[in-house]
C-alpha positions in Angstrom: 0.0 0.0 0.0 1.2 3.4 -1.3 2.2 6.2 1.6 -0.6 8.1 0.5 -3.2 5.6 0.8 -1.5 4.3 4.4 -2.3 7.8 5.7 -5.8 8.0 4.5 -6.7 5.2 5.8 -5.2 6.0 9.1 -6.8 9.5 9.2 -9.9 8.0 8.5 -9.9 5.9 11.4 -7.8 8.4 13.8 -10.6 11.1 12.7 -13.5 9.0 13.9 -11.3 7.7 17.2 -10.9 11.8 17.8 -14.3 12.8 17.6 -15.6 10.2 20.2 -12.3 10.2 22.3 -11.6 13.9 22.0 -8.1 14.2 24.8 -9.2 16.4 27.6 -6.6 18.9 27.2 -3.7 20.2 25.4 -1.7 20.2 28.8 -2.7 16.6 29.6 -1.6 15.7 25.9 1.8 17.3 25.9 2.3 15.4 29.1 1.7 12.3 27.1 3.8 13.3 24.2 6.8 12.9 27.1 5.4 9.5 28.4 5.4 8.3 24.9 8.6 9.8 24.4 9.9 8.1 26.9 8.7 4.9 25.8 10.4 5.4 22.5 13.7 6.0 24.5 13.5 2.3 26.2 12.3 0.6 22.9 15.1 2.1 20.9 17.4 0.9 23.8 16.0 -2.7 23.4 16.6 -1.9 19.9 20.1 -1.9 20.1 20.7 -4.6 22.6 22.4 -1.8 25.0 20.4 -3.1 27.6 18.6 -6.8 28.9 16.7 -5.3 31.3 14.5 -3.7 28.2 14.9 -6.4 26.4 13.0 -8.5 28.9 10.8 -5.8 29.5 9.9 -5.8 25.6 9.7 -9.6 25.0 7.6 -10.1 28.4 5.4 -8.1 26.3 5.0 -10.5 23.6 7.2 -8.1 21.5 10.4 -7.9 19.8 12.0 -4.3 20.2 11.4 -3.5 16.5 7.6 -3.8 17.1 8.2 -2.2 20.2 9.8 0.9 18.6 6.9 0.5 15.4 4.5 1.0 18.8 6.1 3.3 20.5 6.6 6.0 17.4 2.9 5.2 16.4 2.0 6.4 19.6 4.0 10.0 19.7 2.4 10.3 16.2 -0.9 10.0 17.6 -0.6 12.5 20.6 1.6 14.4 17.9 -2.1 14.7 16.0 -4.1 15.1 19.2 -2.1 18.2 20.4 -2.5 19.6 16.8 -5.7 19.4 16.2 -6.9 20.6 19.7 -4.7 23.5 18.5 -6.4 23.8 15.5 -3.5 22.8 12.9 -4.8 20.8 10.1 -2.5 17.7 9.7 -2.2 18.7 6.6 -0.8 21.6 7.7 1.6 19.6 10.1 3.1 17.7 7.6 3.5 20.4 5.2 5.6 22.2 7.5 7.4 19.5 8.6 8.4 18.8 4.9 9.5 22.1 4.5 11.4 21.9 7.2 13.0 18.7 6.4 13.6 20.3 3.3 15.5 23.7 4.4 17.6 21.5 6.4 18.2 19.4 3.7 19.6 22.1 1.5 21.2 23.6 4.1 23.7 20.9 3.9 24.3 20.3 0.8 25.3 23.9 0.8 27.6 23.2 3.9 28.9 20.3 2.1 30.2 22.2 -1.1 
């Protein structure tokens, strides 16, 4: 399945999740966006075999630490969204600045490079 049509279909389905879940607040969600962080931290740590402890965490689980990380960054994605949209940022608008963003950096370094 195309980019595109993966992020439809997820918007679809995160749109309707929203509207009958709606996060309480953009305070509570940007505390969540640190959990999740967090979590991304350990998984990627797991990731790397740096450290059993995760590692055991992460298969007690029923995981391996590349689902684990898959999990984790859906997750900051999601609260990612939340926190936009209860600021009133279309996703599209999200992603469109992240792009350009990605993109001035992008150039940025090729300059640095020549």
């Amino acid at each position: 399945m195309s980019l595109r049509k993966t992020f439809k279909k997820f918007h679809e389905e995160y749109s309707q999740w929203f509207a009958t879940k709606k996060p309480k607040s953009i305070l509570v969600s940007a505390l969540k966006l640190g959990e999740e962080a967090g979590e991304v931290a350990e998984a990627v740590i797991a990731f790397t075999g740096e450290s059993r402890n995760k590692i055991k965490k992460i298969f007690s689980k029923g995981q391996t630490p590349k689902e684990a990380v898959k999990e984790e960054l859906g997750d900051v994605i999601v609260v990612c969204l939340n926190i936009a949209t209860l600021c009133d940022i279309s996703h599209e608008e999200l992603f469109e600045s992240a792009g350009r963003k990605a993109k001035a950096r992008t150039q940025k370094l090729a300059e640095a490079v020549k």
